[in-house]
C-alpha positions as CSV (number, residue, x, y, z in Angstrom):
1,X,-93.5,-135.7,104.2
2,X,-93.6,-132.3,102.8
3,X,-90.3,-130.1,102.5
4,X,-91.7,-127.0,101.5
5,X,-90.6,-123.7,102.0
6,X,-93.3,-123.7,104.9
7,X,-92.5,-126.9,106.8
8,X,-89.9,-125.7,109.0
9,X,-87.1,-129.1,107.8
10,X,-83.7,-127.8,107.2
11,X,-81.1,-129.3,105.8
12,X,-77.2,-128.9,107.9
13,X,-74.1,-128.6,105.0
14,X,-70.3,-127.8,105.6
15,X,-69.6,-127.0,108.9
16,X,-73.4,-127.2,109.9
17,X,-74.6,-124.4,108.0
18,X,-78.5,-124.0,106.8
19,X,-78.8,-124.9,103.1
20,X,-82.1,-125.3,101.5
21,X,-84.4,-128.2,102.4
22,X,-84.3,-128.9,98.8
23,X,-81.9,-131.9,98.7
24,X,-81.1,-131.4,94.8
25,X,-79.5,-128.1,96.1
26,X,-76.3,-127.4,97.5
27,X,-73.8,-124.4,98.3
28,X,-70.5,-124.7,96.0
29,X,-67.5,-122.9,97.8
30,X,-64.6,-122.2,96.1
31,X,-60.8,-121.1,97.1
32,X,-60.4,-117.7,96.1
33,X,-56.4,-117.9,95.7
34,X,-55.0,-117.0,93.0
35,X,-54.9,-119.7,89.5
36,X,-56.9,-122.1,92.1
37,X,-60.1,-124.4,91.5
38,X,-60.1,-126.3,94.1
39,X,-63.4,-126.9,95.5
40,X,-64.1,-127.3,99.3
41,X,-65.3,-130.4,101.2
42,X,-66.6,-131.7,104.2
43,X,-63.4,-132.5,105.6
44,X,-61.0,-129.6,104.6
45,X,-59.1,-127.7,106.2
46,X,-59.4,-124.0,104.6
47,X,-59.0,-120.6,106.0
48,X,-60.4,-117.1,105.8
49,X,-58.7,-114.3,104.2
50,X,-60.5,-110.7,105.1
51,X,-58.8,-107.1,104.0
52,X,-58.6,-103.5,103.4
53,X,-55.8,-101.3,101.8
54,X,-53.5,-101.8,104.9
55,X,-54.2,-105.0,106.7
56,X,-54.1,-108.3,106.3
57,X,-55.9,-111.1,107.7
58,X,-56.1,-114.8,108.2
59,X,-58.6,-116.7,110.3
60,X,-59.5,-120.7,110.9
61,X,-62.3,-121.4,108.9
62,X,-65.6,-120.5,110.2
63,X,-69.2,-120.8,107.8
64,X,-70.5,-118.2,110.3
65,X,-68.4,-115.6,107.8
66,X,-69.6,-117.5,104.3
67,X,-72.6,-114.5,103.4
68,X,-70.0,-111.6,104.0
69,X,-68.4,-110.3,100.8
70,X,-65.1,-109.2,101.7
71,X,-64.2,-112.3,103.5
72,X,-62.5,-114.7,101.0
73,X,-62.3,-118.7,101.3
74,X,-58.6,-120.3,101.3
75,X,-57.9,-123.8,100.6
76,X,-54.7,-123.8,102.6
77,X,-51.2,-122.1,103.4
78,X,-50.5,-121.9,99.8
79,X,-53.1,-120.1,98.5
80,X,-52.9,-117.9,101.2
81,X,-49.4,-116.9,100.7
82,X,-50.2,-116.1,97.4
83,X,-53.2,-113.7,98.4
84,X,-50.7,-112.3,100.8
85,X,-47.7,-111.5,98.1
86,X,-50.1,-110.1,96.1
87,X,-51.3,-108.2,98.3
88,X,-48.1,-107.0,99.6
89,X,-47.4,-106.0,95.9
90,X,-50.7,-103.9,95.5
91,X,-49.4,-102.1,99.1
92,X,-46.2,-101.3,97.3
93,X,-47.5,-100.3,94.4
94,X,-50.3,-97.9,96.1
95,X,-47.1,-96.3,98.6
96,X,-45.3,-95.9,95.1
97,X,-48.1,-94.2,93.5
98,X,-48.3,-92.2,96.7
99,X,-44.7,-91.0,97.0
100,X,-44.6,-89.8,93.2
101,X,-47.5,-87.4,94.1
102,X,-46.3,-86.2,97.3
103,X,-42.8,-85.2,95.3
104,X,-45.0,-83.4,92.5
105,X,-46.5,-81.2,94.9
């Protein structure tokens, strides 16, 4: 049998995603917290972190969200509390900056 890019056979990955019907390749996620490696597998438990400059948002994991750019993979509470401080710490910082140039005016 044939598994070109013509025959139609599709391979299911994490969470039941479409990967290529090449075998040899395979989608590597990785947990964007901060200082962390880990890499994620079929049986993990990870979240989704998604932001702007003023909110904050974590979501059960869902591969439906995986080709969307702002939306960040998490390989548990940890790492999500970290992306949370730090973002807390870039709201300060950007109400700081704020502040000084409102009192310049």
């Amino acid at each position: 049998m044939v598994h070109g890019a013509d025959s139609g056979i599709q391979t299911k990955g994490l969470q039941g995603q479409a990967m290529s019907p090449n075998p040899y390749i395979s989608t590597v996620i990785r947990c964007a917290g901060p200082n962390c490696d880990r890499i994620r597998g079929e049986n993990n438990h990870w979240l989704m972190c998604r932001s702007n400059p003023v909110a904050f948002y974590i979501e059960a994991w869902n591969s439906d969200g995986l080709g969307d750019d702002r939306i960040k993979p998490l390989c548990g509470d940890q790492c999500a509390s970290k992306l949370f401080a730090r973002f807390l710490s870039d709201l300060k910082c950007a109400e700081s900056t704020v502040a000084k140039e409102a009192n310049r005016s």
